[in-house]
N, C-alpha and C positions, 0 to 999 in steps of 0.2 A: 767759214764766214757766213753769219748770217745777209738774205739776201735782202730783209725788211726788219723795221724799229718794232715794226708789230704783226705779226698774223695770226688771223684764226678763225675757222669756221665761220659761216654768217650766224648760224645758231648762239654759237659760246660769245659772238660778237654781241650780238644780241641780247645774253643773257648777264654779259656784265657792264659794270658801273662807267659810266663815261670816264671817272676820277680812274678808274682800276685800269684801261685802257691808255688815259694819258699818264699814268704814269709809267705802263712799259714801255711807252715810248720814250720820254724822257728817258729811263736809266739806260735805252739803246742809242741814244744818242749822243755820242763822247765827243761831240764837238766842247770847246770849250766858250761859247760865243752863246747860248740859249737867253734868248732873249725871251722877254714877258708877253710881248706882239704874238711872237711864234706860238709860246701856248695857247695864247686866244684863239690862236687861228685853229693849230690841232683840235682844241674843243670846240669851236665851231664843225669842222669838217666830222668829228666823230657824232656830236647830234644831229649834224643833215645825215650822215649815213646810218643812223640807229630807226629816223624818222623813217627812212624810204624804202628799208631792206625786208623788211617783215616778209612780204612773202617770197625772196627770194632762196637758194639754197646754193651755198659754193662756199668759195674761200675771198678773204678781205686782206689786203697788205697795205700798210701804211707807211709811208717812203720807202718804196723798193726803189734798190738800186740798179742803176743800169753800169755797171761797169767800165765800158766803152766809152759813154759819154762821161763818167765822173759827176752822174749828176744821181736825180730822184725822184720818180713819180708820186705823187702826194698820196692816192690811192690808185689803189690794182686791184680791181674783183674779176674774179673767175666764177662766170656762172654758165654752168652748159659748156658749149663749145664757145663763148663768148667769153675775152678778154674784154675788160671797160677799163680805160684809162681816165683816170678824172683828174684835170689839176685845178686846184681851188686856185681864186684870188679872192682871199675871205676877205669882207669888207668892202668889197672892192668897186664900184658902181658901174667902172669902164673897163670894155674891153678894149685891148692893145692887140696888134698884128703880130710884136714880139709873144704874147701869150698865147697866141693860136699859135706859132711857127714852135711855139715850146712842143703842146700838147701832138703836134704833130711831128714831130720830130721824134720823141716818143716812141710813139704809134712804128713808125719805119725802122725805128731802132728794133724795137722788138719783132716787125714781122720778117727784115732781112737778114736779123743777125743774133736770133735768139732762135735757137732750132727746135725748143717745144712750141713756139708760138707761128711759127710755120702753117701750120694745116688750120687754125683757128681763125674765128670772126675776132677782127680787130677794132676797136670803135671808143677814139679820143673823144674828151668832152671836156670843155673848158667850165669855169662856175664860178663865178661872180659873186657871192651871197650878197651884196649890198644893193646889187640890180633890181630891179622891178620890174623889168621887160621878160616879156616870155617869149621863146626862144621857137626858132623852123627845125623840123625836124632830120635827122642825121642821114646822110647819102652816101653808097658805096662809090668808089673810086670809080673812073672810070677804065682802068686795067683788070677791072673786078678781081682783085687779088688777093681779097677778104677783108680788106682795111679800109676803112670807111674815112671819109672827110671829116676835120672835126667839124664840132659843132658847139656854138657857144651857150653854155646849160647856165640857165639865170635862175638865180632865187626870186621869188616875190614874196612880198612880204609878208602872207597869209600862208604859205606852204612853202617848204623848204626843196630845195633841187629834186629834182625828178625823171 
């Protein structure tokens, strides 16, 4: 079973076409319910993430699954010893305490019940693209257990998430 609609390298992410991206996602996706919103939103999420990765190197996952929950992180990069959780609210201008509680819920799924994500820095991050507001920066827990508080990541409207 695959664990994501998409992954691959930051490089190869990098090097290909937004359209070549959404569409493996799309054809991983066998819901029968794909809505036109949804695509927007995945092309939204894969050019804030094409915009901001350049100089990073790891690996990128677009709706991994969490098993457990029967749910799906929007994006997953692994860079370093750092896992980032990002979930988009593309469009979006507000944040809700349900979309933090997602983003961290997340975050706890993978670090007590995903046993490679164990030893690693963990760090949710909520994203808004429709925001304007620029965002405080991310704080470890205080059980300093690797997993950090989310934190709400805003677009503005000159530069895209960051």
């Amino acid at each position: 079973m695959k664990r994501a609609f998409y992954s691959a390298s930051i490089p190869d992410f990098l090097a290909a076409s937004p359209e070549e991206i959404l569409g493996l996602i799309v054809a991983n996706d066998h819901s029968s319910n794909l809505e036109h919103t949804q695509r927007r939103a995945w092309m939204e999420e894969i050019q804030i993430m094409q915009d901001v990765l350049s100089p990073y190197h790891g690996r990128i996952y677009f709706e991994y699954a969490i098993p457990r929950m029967g749910k799906r992180i929007d994006v997953l990069l692994i860079v370093g010893p750092v896992i980032i959780i990002l979930e988009f609210k593309a469009f979006q201008r507000e944040f809700t305490m349900s979309a933090t509680d997602q983003v961290w819920d997340y975050a706890l799924d993978l670090k007590n019940f995903h046993e490679s994500s164990h030893a690693r820095l963990i760090v949710p991050i909520l994203c808004a693209t429709g925001s304007n507001s620029v965002t405080s920066p991310v704080f470890r827990t205080t059980h300093n257990d690797g997993a950090f508080l989310p934190n709400s990541l805003q677009r503005r409207s000159d530069r895209p998430c960051h």
